[in-house]
C-alpha positions in Angstrom: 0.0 0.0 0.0 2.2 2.6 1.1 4.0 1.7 -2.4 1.7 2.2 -4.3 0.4 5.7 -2.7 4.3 6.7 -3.0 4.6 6.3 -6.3 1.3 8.9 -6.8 3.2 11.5 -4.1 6.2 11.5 -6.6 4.4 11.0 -10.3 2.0 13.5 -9.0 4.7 16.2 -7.7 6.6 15.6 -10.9 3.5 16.3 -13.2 2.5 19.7 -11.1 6.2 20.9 -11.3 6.1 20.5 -15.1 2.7 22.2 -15.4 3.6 25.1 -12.8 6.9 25.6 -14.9 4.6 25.8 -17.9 1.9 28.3 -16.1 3.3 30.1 -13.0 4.1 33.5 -14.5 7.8 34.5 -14.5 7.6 38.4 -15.3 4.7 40.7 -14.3 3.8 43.1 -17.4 2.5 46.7 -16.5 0.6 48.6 -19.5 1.9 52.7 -19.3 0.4 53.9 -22.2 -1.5 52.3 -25.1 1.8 51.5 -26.9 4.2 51.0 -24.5 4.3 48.9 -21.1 7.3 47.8 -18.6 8.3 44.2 -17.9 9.8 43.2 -14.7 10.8 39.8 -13.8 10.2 38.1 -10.1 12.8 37.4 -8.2 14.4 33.6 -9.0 13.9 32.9 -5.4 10.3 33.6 -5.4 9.5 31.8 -8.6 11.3 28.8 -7.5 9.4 29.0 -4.5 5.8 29.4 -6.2 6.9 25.8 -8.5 7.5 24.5 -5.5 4.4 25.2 -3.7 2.4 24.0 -6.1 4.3 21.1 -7.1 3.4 20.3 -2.8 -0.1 20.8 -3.2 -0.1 18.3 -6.1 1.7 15.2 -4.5 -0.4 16.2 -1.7 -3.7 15.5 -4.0 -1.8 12.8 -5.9 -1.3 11.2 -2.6 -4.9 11.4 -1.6 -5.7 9.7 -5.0 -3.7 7.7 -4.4 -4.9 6.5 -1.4 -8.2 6.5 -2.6 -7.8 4.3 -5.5 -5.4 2.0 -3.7 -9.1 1.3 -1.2 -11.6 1.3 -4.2 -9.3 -1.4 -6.0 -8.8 -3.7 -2.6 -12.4 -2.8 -1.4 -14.7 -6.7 -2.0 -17.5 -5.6 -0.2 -20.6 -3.1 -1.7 -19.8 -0.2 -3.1 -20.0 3.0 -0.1 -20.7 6.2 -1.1 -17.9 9.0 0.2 -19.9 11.7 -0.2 -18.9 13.4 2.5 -15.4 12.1 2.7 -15.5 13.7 -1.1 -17.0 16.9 0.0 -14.3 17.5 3.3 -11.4 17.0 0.9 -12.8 19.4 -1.9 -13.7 21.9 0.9 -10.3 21.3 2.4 -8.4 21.4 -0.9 -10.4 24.4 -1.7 -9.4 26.2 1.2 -5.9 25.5 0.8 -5.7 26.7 -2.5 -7.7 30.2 -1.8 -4.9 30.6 1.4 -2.2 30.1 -1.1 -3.8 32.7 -3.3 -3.8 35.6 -0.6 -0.4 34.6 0.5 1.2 36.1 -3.0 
């Protein structure tokens, strides 16, 4: 079990790096006039920081898929609903993310 929710933490944390690389804005563009603008870059420290971040929070939900799927796969009984399992990660994960947001 714990291999196989390992595996998720680190193909998940991989995949979010990538995409944050590919998303997380590297210079912040200011309009002065209608022709002309300034362009200034963050600081390397800061953007590393950011891929970072998010690369956490996506082993962090790779992990709890992980998990998940790990139990739905080695679950014989009926099917349960998680509905509120579900709706406390959402909610949590939701929260999280919205945090992160005010922190920049």
């Amino acid at each position: 079990m714990e291999k196989t929710i390992l595996k998720w933490i680190m193909y998940s944390f991989f995949l979010s790096l990538a995409l944050s690389v590919l998303f997380v804005d590297y210079k912040i563009i200011t309009p002065i006039d209608v022709e002309s603008y300034t362009t200034e870059y963050v600081p390397l420290s800061d953007y590393i920081i950011s891929l970072i971040r998010y690369s956490i929070l996506g082993a962090f939900a790779g992990g709890i898929a992980g998990w998940r799927l790990y139990k739905f796969k080695n679950t014989r009984t009926q099917p349960n609903t998680y509905y509120v399992e579900m709706f406390v990660g959402a909610f949590c994960l939701a929260m999280i993310i919205g945090v992160l947001s005010f922190i920049n």
